[in-house]
PyMOL Python script that loads the backbone (N, CA, C, O; Angstrom):
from pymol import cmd

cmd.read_pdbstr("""\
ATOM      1  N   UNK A   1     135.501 159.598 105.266  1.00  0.00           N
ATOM      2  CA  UNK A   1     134.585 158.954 106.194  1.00  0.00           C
ATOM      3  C   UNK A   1     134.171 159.962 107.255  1.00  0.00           C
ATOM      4  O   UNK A   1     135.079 160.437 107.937  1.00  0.00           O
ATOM      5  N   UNK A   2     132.634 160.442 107.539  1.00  0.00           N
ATOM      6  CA  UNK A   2     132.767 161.223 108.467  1.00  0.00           C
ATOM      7  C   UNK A   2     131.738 159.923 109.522  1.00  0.00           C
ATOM      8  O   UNK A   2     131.094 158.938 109.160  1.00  0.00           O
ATOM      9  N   UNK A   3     131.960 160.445 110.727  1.00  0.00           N
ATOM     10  CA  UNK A   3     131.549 159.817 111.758  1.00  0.00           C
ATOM     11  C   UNK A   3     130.100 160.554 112.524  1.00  0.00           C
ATOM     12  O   UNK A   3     130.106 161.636 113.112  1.00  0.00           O
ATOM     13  N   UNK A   4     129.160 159.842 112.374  1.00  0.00           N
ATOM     14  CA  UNK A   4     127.607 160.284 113.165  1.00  0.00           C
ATOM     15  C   UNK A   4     128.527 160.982 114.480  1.00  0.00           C
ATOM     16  O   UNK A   4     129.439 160.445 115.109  1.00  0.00           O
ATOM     17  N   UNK A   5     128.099 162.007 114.608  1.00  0.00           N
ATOM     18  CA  UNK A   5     127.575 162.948 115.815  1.00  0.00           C
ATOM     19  C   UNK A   5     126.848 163.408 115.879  1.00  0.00           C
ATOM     20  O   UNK A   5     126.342 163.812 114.832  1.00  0.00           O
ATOM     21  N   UNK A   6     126.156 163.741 117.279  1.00  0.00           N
ATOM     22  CA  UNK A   6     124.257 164.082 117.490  1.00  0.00           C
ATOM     23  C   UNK A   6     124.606 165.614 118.539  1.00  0.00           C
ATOM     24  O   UNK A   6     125.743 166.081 118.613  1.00  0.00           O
ATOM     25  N   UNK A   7     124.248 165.794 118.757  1.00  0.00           N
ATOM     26  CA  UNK A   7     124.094 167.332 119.766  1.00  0.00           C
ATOM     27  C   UNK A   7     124.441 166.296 121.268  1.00  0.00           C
ATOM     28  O   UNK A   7     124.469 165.091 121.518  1.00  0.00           O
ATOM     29  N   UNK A   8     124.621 167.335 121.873  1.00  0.00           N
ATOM     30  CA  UNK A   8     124.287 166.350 123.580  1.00  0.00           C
ATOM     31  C   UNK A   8     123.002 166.367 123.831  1.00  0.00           C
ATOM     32  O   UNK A   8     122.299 165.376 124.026  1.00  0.00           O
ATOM     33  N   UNK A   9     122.500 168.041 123.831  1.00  0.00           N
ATOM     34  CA  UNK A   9     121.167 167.696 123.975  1.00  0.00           C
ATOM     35  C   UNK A   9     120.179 166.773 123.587  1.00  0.00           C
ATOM     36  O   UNK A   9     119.248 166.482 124.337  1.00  0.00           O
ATOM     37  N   UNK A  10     120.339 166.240 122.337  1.00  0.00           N
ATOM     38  CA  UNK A  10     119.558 165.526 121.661  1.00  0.00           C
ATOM     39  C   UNK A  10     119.689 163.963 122.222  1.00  0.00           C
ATOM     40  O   UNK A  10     118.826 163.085 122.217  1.00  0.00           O
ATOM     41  N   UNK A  11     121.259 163.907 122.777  1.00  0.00           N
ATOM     42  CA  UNK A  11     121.214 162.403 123.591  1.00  0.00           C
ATOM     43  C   UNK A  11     120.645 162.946 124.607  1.00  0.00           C
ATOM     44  O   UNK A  11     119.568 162.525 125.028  1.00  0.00           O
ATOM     45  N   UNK A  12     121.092 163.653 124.987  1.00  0.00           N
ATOM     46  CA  UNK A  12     120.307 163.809 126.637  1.00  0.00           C
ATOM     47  C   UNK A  12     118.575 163.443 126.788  1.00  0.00           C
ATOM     48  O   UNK A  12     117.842 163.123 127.724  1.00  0.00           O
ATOM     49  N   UNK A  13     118.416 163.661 125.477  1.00  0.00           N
ATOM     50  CA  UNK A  13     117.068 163.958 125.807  1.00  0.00           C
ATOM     51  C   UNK A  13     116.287 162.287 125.482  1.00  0.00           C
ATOM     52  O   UNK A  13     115.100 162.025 125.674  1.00  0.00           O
ATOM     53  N   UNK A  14     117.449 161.244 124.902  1.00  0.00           N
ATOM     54  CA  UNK A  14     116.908 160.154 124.439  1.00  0.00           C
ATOM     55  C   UNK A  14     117.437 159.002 125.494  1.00  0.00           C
ATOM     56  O   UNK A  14     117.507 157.787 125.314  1.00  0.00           O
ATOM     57  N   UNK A  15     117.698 159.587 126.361  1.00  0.00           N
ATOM     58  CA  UNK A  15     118.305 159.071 127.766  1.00  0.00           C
ATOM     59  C   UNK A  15     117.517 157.979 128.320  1.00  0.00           C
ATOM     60  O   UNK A  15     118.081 156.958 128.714  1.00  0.00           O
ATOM     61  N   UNK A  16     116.024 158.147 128.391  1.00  0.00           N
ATOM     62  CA  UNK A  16     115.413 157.609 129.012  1.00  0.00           C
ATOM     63  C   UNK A  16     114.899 156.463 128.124  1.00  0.00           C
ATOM     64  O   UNK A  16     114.959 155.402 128.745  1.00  0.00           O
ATOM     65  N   UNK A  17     114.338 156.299 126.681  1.00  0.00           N
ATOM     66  CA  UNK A  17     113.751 156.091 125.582  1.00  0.00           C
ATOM     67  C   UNK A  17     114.827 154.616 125.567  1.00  0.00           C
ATOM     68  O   UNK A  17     114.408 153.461 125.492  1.00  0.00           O
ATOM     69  N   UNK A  18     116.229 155.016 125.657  1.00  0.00           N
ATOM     70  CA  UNK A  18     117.016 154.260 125.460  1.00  0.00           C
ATOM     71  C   UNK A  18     117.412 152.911 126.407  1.00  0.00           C
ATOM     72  O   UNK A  18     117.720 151.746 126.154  1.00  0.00           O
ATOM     73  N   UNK A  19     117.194 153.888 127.902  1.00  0.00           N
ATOM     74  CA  UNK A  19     117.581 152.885 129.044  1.00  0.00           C
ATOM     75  C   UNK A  19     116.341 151.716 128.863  1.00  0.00           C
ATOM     76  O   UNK A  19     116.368 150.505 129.081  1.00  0.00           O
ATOM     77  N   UNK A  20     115.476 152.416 128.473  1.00  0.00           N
ATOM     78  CA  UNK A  20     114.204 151.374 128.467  1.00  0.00           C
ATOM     79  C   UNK A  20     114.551 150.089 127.789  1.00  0.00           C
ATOM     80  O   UNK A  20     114.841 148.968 128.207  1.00  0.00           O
ATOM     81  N   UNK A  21     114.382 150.819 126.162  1.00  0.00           N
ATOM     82  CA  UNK A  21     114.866 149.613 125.051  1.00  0.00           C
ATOM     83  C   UNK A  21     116.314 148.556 125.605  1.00  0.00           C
ATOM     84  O   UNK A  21     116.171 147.384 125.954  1.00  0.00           O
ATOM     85  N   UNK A  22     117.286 149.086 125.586  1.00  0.00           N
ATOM     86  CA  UNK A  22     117.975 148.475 126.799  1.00  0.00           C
ATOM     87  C   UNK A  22     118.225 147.997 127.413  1.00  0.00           C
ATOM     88  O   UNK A  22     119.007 147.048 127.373  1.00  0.00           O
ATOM     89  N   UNK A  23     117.491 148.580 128.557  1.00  0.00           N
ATOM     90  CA  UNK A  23     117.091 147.517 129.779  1.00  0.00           C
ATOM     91  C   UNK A  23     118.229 147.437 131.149  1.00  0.00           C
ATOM     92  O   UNK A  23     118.646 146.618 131.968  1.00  0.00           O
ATOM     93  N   UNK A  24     118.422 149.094 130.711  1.00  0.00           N
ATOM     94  CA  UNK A  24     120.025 149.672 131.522  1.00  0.00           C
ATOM     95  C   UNK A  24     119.117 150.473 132.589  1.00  0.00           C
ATOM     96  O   UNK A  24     117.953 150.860 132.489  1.00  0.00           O
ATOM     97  N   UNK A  25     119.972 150.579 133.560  1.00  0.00           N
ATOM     98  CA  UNK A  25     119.413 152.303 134.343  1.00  0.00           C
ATOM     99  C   UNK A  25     120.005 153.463 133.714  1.00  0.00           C
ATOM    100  O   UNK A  25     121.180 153.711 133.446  1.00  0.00           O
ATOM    101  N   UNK A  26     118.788 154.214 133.512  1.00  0.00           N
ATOM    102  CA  UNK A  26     119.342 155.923 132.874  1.00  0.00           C
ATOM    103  C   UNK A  26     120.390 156.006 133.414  1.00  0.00           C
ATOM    104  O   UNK A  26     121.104 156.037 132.411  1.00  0.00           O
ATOM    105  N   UNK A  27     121.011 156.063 134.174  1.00  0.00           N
ATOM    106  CA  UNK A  27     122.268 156.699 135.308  1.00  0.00           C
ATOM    107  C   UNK A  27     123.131 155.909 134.258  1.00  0.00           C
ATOM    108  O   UNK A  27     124.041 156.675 133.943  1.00  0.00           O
ATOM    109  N   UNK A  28     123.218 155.107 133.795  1.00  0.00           N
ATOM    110  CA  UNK A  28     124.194 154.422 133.317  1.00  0.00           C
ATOM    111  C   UNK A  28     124.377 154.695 131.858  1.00  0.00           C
ATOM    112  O   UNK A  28     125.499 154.826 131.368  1.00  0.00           O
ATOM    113  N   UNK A  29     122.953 154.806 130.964  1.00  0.00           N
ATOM    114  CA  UNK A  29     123.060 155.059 130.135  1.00  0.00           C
ATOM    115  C   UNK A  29     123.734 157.034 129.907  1.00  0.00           C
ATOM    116  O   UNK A  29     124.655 157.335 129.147  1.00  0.00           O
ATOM    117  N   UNK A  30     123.289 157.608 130.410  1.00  0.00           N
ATOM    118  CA  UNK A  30     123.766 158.669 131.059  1.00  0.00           C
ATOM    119  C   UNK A  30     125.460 159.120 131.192  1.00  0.00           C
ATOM    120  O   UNK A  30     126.282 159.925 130.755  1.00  0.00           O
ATOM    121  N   UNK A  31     125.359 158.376 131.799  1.00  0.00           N
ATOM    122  CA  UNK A  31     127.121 158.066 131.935  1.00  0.00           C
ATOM    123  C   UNK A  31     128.142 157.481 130.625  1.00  0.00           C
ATOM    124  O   UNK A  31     129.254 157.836 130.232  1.00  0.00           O
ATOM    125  N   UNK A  32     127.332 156.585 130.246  1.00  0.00           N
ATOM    126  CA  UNK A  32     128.011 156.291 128.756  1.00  0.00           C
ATOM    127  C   UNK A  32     128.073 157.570 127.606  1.00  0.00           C
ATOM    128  O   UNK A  32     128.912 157.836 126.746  1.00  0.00           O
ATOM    129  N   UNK A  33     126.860 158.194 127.980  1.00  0.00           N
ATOM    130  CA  UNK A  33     126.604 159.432 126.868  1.00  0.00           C
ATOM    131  C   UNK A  33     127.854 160.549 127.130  1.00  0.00           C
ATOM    132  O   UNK A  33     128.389 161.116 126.177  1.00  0.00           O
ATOM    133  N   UNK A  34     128.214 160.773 128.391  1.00  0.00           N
ATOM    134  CA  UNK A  34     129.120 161.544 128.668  1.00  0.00           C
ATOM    135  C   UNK A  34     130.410 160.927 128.240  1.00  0.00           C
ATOM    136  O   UNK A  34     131.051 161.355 127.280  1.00  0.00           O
ATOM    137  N   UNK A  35     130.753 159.973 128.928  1.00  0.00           N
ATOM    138  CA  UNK A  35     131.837 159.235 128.159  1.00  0.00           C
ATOM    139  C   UNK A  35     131.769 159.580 126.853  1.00  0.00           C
ATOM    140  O   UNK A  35     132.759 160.304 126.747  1.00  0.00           O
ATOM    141  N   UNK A  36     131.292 159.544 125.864  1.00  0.00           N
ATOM    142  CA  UNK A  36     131.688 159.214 124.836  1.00  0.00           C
ATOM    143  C   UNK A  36     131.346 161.289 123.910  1.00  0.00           C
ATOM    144  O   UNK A  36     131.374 161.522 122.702  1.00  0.00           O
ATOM    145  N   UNK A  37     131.156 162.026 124.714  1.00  0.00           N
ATOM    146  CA  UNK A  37     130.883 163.416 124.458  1.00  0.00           C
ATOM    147  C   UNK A  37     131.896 163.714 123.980  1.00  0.00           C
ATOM    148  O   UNK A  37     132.857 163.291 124.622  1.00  0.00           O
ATOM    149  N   UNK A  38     132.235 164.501 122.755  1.00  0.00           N
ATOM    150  CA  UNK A  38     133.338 165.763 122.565  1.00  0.00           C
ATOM    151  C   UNK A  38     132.997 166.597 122.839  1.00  0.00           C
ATOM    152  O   UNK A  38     131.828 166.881 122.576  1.00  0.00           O
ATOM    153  N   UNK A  39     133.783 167.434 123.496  1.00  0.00           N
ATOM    154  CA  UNK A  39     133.451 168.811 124.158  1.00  0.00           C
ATOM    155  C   UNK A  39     134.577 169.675 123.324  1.00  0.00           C
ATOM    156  O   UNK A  39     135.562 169.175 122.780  1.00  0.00           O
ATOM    157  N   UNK A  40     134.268 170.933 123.333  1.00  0.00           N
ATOM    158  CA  UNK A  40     135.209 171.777 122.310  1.00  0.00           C
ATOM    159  C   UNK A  40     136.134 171.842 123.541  1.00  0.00           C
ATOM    160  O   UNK A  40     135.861 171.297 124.610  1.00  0.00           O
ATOM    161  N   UNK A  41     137.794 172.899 123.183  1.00  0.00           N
ATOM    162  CA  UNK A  41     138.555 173.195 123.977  1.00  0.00           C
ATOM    163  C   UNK A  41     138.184 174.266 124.795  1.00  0.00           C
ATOM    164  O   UNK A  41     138.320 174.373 126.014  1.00  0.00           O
ATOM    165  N   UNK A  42     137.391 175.540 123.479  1.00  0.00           N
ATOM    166  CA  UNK A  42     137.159 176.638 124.293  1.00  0.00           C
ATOM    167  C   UNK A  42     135.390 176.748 124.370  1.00  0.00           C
ATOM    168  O   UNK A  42     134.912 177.085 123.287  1.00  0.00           O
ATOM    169  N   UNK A  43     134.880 176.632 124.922  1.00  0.00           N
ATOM    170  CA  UNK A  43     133.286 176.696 124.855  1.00  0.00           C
ATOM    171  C   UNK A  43     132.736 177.329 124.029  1.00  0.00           C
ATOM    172  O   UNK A  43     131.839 176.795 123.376  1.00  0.00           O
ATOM    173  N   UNK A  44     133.084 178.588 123.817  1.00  0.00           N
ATOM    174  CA  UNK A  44     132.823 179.840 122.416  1.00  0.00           C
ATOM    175  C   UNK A  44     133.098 178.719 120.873  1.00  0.00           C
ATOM    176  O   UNK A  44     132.702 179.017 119.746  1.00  0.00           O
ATOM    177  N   UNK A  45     133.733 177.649 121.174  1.00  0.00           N
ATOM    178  CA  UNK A  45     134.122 177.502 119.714  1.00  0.00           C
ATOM    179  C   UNK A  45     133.528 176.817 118.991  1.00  0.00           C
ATOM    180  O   UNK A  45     133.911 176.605 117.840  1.00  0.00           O
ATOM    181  N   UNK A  46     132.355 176.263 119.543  1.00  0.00           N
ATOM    182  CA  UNK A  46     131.665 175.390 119.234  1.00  0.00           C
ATOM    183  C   UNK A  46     130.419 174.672 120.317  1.00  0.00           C
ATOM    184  O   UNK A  46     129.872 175.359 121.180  1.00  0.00           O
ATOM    185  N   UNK A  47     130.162 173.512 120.150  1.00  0.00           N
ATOM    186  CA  UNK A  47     128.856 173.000 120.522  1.00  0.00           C
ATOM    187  C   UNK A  47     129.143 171.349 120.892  1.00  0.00           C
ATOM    188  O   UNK A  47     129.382 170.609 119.937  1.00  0.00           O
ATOM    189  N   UNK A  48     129.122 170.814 122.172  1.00  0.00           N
ATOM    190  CA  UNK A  48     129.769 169.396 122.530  1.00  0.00           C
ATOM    191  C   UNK A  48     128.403 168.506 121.703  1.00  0.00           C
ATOM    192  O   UNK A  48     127.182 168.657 121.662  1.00  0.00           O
ATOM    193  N   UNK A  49     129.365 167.556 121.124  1.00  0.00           N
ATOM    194  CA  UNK A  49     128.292 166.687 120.205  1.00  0.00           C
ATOM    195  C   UNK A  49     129.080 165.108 120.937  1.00  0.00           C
ATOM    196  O   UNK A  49     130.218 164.779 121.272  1.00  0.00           O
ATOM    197  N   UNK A  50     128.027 164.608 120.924  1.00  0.00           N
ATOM    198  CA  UNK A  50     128.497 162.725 121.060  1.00  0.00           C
ATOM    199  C   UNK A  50     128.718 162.073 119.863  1.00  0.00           C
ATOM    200  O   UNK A  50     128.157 162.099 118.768  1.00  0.00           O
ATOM    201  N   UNK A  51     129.906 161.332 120.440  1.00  0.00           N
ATOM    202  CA  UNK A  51     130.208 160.431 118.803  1.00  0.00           C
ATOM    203  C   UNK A  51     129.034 159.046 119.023  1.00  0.00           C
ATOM    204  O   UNK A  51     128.903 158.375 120.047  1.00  0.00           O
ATOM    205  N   UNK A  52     128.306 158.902 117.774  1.00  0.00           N
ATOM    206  CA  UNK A  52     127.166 157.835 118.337  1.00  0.00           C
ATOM    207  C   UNK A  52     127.996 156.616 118.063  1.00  0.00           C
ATOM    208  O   UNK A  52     128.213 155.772 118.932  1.00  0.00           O
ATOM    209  N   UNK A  53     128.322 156.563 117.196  1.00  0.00           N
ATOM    210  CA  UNK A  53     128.986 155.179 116.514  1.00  0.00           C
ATOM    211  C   UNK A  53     129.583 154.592 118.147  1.00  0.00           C
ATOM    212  O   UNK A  53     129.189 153.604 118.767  1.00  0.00           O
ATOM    213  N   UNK A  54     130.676 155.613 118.545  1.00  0.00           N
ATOM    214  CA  UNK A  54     131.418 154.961 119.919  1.00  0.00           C
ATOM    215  C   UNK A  54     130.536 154.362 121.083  1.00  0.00           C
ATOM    216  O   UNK A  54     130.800 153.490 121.912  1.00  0.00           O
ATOM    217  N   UNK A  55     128.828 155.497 120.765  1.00  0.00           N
ATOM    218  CA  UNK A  55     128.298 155.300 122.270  1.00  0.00           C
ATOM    219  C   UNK A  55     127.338 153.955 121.946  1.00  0.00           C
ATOM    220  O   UNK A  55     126.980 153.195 122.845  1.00  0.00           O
ATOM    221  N   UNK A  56     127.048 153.810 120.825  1.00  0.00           N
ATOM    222  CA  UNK A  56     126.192 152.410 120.209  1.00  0.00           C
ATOM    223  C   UNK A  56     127.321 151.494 120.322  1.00  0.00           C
ATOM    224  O   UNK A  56     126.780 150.411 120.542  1.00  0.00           O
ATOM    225  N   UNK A  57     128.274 151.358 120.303  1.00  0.00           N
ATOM    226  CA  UNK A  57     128.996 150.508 120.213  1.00  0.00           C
ATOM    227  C   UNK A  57     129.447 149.975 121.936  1.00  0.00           C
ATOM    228  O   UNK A  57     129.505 148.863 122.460  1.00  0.00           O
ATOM    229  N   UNK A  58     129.690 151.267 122.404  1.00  0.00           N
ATOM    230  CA  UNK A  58     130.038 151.111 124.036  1.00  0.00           C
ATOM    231  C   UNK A  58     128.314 150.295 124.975  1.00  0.00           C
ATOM    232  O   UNK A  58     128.249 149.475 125.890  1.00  0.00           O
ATOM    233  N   UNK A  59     127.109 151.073 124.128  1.00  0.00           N
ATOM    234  CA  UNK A  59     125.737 150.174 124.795  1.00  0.00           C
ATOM    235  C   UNK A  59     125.658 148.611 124.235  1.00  0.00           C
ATOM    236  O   UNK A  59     125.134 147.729 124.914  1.00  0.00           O
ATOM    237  N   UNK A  60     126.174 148.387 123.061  1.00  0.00           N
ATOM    238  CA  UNK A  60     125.898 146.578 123.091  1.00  0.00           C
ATOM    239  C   UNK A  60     127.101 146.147 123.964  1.00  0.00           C
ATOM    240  O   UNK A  60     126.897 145.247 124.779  1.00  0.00           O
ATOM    241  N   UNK A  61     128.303 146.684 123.880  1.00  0.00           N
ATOM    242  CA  UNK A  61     129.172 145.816 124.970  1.00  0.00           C
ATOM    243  C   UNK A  61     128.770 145.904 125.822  1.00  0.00           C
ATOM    244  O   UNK A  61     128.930 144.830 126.403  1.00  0.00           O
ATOM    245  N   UNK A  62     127.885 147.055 126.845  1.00  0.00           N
ATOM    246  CA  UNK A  62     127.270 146.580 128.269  1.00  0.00           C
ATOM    247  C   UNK A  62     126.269 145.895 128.175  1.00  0.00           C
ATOM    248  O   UNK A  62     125.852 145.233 129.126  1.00  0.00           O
ATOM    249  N   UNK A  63     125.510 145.933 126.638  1.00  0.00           N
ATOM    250  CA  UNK A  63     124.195 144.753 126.917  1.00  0.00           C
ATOM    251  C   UNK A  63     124.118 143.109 126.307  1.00  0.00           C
ATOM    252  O   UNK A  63     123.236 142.252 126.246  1.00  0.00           O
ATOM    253  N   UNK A  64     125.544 143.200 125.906  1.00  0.00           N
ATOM    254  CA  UNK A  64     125.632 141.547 124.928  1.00  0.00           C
ATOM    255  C   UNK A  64     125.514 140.502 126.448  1.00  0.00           C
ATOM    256  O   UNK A  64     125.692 139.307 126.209  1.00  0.00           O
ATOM    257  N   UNK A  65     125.294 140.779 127.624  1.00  0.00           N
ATOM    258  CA  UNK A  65     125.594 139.807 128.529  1.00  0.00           C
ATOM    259  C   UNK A  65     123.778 139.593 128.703  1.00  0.00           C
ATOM    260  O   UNK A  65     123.249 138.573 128.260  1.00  0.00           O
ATOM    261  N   UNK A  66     123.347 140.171 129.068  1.00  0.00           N
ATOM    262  CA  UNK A  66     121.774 140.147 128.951  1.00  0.00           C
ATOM    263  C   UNK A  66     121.332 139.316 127.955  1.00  0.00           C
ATOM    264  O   UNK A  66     120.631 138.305 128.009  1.00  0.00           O
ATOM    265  N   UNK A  67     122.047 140.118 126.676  1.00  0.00           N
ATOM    266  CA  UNK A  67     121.090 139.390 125.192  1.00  0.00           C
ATOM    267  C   UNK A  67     121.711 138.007 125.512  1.00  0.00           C
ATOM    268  O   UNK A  67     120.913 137.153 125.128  1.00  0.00           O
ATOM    269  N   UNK A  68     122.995 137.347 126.149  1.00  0.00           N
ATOM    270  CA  UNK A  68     123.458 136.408 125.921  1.00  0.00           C
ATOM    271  C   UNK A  68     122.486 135.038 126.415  1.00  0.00           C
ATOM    272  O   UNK A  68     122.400 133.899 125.956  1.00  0.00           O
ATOM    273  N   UNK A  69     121.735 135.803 127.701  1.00  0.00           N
ATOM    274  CA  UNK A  69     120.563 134.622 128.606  1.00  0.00           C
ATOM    275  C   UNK A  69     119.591 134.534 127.946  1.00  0.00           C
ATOM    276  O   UNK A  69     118.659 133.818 128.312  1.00  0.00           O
TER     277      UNK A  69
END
""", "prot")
cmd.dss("prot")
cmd.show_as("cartoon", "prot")
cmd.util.cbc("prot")
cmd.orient("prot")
């Protein structure tokens, strides 16, 4: 089983696209993206990627209260 990971950059850059659909503030969505970042141990060793599965999963638990009204 391997698990979706995206670049950071590539969330970073869907930051805004997302808060929209959403219906979050960037700052928040933002913050979830970091949360959920792997970062290597040594910087040389690699490239910090987000696990999406965790961070899609972490955005409906902050938005099931919205969808709920």
């Amino acid at each position: 089983l391997r698990l979706a990971r995206q670049k950071l950059a590539a969330a970073l850059y869907q930051v805004t696209r997302v808060s929209g659909a959403r219906r979050m503030p960037a700052e928040q969505v933002r913050a979830l993206v970091d949360a959920h970042t792997e970062r290597p141990l040594l910087a040389f060793l690699g490239e910090a990627k987000v696990n999406v599965l965790q961070l899609n999963l972490a955005l409906d638990a902050r938005a099931a209260p919205i969808a709920a009204r």
